[in-house]
TIDOKE-677145 format. One line per 5 residues: number of its first residue (from 1); for each residue x, y, z of C-alpha. Coordinates in nm, 4 decimals, always signed. Example, Ala and Ser with C-alpha at 12.3 -4.5 7.8 and 13.67 -1.06 7.14 Angstrom:
// TIDOKE-677145
1> +1.2300,-0.4500,+0.7800; +1.3670,-0.1060,+0.7140
***
This chain:
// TIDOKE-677145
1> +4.0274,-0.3391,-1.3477; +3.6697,-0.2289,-1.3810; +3.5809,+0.0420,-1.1383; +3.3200,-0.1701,-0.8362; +3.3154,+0.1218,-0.6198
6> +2.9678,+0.2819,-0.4400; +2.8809,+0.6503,-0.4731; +2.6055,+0.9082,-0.4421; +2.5039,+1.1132,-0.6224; +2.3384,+1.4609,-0.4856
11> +2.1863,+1.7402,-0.7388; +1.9260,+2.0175,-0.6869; +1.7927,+2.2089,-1.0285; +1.4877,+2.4311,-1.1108; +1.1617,+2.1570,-1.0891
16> +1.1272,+2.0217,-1.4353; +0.9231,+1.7111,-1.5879; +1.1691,+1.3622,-1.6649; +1.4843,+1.5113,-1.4369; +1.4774,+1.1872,-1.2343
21> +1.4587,+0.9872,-1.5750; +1.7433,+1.1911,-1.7123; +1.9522,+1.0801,-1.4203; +1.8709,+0.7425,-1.3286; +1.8702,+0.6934,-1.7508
26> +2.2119,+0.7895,-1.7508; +2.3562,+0.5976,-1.4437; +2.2297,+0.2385,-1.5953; +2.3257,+0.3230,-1.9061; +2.6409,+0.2922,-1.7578
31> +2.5707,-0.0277,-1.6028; +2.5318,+0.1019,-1.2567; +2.3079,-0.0415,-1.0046; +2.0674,+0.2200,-0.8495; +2.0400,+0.0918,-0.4519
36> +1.8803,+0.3547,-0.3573; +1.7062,+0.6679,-0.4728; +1.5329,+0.9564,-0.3076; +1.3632,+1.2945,-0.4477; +1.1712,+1.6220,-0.3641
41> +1.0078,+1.8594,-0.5460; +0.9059,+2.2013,-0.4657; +0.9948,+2.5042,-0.6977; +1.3596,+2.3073,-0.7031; +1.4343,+1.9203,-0.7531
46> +1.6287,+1.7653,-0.4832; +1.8152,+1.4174,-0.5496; +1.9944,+1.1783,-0.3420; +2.0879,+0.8541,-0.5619; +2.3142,+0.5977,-0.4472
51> +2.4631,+0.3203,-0.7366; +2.7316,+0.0730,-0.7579; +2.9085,+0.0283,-1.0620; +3.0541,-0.3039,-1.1771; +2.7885,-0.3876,-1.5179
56> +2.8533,-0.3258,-1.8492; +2.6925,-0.0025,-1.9890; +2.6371,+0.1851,-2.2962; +2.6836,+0.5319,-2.2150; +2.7651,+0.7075,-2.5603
61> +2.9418,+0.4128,-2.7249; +2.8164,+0.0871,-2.7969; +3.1064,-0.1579,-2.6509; +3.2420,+0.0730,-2.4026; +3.1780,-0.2299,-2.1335
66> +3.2122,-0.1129,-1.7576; +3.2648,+0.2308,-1.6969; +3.5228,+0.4328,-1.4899; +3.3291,+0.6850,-1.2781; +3.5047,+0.9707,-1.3813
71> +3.3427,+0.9017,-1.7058; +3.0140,+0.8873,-1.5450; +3.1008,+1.2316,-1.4129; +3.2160,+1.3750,-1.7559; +2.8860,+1.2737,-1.9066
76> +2.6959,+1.3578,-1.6301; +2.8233,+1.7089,-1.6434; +2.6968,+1.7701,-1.9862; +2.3367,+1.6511,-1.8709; +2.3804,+1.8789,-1.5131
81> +2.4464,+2.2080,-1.7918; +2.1473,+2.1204,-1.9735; +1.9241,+2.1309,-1.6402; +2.0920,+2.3481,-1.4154; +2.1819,+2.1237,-1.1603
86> +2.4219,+2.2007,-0.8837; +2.5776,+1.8380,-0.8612; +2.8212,+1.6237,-0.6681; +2.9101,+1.2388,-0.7131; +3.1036,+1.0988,-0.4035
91> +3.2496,+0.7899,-0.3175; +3.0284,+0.5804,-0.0212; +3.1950,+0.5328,+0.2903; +3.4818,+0.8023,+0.2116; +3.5282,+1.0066,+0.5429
96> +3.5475,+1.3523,+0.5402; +3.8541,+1.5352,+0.7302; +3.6437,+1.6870,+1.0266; +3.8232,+1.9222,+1.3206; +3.6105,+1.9310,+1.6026
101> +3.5640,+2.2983,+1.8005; +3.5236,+2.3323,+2.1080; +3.5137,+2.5496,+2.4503; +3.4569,+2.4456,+2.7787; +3.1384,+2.2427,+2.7993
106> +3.3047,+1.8803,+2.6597; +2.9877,+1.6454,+2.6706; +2.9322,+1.7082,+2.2981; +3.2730,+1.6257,+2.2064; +3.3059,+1.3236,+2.4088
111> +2.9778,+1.1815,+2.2364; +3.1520,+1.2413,+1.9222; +3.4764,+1.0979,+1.9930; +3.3404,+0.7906,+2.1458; +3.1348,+0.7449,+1.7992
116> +3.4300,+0.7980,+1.6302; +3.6162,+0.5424,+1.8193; +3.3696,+0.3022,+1.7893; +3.3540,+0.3402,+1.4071; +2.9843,+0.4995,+1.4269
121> +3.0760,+0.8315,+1.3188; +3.1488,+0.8226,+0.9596; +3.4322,+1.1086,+1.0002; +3.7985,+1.1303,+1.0112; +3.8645,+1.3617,+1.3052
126> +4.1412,+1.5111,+1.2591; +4.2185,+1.7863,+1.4865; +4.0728,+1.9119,+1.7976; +4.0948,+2.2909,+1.8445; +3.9499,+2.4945,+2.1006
131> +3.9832,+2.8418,+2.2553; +4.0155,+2.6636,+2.6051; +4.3150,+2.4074,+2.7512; +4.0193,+2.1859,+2.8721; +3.9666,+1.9401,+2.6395
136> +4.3219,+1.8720,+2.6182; +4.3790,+1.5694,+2.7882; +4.0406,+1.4147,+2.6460; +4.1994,+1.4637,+2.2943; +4.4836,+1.3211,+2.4170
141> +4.3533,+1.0054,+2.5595; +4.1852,+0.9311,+2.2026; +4.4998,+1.0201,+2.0648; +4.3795,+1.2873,+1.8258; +4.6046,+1.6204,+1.7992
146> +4.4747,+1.9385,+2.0252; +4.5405,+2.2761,+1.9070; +4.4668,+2.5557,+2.1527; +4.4353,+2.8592,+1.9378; +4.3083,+3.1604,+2.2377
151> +4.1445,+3.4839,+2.2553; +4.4303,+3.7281,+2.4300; +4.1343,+3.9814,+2.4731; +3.7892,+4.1117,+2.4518; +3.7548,+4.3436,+2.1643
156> +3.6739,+4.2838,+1.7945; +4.0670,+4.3198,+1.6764; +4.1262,+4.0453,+1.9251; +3.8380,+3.8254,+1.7210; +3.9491,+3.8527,+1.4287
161> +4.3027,+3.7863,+1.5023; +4.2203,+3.4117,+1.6411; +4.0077,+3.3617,+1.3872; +4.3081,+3.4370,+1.1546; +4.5085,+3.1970,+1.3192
166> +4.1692,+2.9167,+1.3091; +4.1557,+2.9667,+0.9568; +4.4915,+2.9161,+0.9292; +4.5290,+2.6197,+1.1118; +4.1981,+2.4731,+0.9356
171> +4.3114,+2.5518,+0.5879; +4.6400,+2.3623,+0.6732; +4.4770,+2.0832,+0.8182; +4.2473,+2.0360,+0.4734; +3.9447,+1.9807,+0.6439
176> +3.6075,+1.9504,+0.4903; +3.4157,+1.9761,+0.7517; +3.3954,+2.2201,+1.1023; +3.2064,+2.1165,+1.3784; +3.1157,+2.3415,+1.6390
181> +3.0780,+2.0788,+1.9562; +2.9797,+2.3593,+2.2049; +3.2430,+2.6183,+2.0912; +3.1158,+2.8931,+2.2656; +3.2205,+3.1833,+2.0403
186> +3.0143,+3.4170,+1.7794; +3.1922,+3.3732,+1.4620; +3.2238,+3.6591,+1.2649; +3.1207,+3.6807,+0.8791; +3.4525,+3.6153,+0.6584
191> +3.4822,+3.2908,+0.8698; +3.1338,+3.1810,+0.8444; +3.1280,+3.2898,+0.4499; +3.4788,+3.0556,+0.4093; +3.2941,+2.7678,+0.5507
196> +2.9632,+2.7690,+0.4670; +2.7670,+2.4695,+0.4185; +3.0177,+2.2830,+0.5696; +3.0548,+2.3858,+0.9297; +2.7643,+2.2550,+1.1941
201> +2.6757,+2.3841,+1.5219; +2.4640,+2.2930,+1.8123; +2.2537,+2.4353,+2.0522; +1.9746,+2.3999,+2.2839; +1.6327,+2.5054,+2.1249
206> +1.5177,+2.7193,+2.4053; +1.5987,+3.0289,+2.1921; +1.5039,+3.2690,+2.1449; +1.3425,+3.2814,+2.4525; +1.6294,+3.2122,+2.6882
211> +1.9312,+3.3504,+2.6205; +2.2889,+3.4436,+2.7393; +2.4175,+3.2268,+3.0627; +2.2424,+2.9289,+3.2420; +1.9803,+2.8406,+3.0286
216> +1.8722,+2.5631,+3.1877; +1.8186,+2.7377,+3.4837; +1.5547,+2.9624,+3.3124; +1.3834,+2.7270,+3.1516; +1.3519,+2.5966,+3.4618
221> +1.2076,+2.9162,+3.6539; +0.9497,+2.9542,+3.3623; +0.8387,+2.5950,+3.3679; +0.8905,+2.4428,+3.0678; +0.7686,+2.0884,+2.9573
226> +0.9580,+2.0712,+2.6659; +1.3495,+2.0891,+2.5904; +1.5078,+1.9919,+2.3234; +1.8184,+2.0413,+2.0404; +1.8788,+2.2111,+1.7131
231> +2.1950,+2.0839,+1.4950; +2.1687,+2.3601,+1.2231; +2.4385,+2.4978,+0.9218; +2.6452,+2.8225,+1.0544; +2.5393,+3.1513,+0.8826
236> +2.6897,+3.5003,+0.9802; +2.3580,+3.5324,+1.1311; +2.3450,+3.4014,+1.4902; +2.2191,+3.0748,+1.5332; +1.9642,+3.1237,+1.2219
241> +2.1306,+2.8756,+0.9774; +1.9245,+2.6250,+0.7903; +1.8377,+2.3510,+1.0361; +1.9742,+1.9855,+0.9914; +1.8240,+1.7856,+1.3313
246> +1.6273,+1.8632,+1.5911; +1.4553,+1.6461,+1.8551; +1.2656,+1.7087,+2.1895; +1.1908,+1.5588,+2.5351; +0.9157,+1.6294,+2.7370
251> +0.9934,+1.7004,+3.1151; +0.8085,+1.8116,+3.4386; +0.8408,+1.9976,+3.7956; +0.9956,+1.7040,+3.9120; +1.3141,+1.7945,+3.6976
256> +1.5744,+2.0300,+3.8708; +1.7479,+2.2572,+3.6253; +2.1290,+2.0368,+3.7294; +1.8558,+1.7487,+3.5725; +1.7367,+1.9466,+3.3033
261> +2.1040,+2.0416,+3.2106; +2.1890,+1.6621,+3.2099; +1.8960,+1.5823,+2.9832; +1.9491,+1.8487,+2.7206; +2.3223,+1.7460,+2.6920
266> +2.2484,+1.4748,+2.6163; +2.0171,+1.5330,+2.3919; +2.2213,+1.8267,+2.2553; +2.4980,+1.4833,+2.1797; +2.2669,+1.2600,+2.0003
271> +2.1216,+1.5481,+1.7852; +2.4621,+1.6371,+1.7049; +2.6373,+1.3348,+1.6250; +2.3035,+1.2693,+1.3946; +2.3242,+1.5501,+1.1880
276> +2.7226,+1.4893,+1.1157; +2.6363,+1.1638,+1.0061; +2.3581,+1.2865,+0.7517; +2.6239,+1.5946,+0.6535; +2.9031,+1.3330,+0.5727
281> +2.6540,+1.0602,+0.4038; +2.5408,+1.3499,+0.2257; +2.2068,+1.3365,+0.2751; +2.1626,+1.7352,+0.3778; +2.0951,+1.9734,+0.0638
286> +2.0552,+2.3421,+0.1277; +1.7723,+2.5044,+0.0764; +1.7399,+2.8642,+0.0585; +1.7025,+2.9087,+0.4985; +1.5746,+2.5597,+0.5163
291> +1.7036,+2.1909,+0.4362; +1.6048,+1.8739,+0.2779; +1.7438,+1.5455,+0.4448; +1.6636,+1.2423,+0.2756; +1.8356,+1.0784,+0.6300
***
């Protein structure tokens, strides 16, 4: 049977004159259809092209007829060498295996779950895991397994011991993506290294200005009139990783911080869940500290 499938196709290379004419010259040459196609250019070319295959092509040999797309990827390797390009052709609509973190603050997760219930979030959740019991019974009512992996104390041994055993646990799980849905720990730099570019995390985007405990209730004491949300990759550096999402609401002195808590949850949700949809579309490349998202 001739391969039909749908897949993208992501690359990044140095900027170069004819690159998207080398791909796109390749993929109907195979007799795919290019449904969509999206580029940047800076000093580096960024690609997003989705095709489906189902024609008859002429990729290297004249009555090859419809084409296999692992045959698309060996002879789009050879053209990837000759320009440098990182590359990755995926299958549309394949989910990747996602374990959600999280600590005690669930309205994150819950956003997410109820997206993934109601087939919105393009994700196979797999796992639940958090340093907390609390979410516990919400994993179970969606019937997803919970794995409560602790901290037994304060000091930097005691870190790097869980995250042993969370490495372990995520390594057995084969999961291709982490996301942090309000885990409220500072993950130290092997774990970070193991999963970068593929763990997410979310925070308010009051920082750096208000940090540590209740930020809400600062914000509120200084009189803001804007909150909002940053979804961003996680780097060994604090909450400095190249930024998927953001988004922002403006607010007034009528809003009490327990009000200005509920409205930046919320927001912190949607910003969330909208940069693990891009991720697993794959419509984030990295950057150097920054992103492109052809979303």
């Amino acid at each position: 049977m001739p391969d039909q499938g749908e897949y993208v196709l992501t690359g990044t290379c140095p900027d170069a004159g004819g690159i998207l004419a080398a791909v796109t010259g390749l993929l109907t040459g195979a007799g795919a259809n290019i449904v969509d196609c999206q580029q940047f250019s800076a000093a580096d070319f960024f690609t997003r092209v989705q095709f489906r295959l189902g024609g008859a092509g002429d990729i290297g040999t004249a009555d090859i007829g419809a084409v296999d797309i692992s045959v698309i990827r060996d002879k789009f390797a050879e053209t990837a060498r000759a320009l440098g390009m990182t590359w990755s052709i995926d299958e549309v609509g394949a989910r990747p295996r996602t374990a959600l973190l999280v600590s005690k603050h669930l309205h994150c997760l819950n956003d997410l779950l109820f997206r993934h219930r109601t087939g919105e979030l393009p994700v196979d959740v797999t796992a639940i895991v958090s340093n907390h019991p609390d979410a516990g019974e919400l994993a179970s009512w969606h019937g997803i397994p919970f794995h409560h992996v602790p901290v037994t104390g304060g000091d930097l041994d005691d870190r790097d011991d869980q995250e042993a055993r969370l490495s372990d646990l995520l390594r057995g799980l084969d999961v291709d993506l982490v996301v942090l849905a309000r885990y409220m720990r500072v993950l130290g730099p092997r774990f970070c290294a193991e999963h970068a570019g593929r763990m997410i995390n979310i925070h308010h985007s009051f920082l750096p200005s208000f940090k540590g405990a209740r930020p809400y209730a600062q914000a509120h004491a200084a009189g803001v009139k804007l909150i909002g949300a940053t979804a961003h990759y996680v780097t060994p550096a604090l909450d400095e990783g190249q930024i998927i999402e953001q988004d922002v609401l403006r607010v007034d002195h009528r809003h009490t911080p327990a009000r200005l808590r509920a409205v930046g949850q919320d927001l912190e949700s949607r910003v969330l869940a909208r940069a693990v949809t891009w991720h697993a579309e794959h419509r984030v490349l990295r950057n150097g500290n920054r992103t492109v998202v052809f979303a």
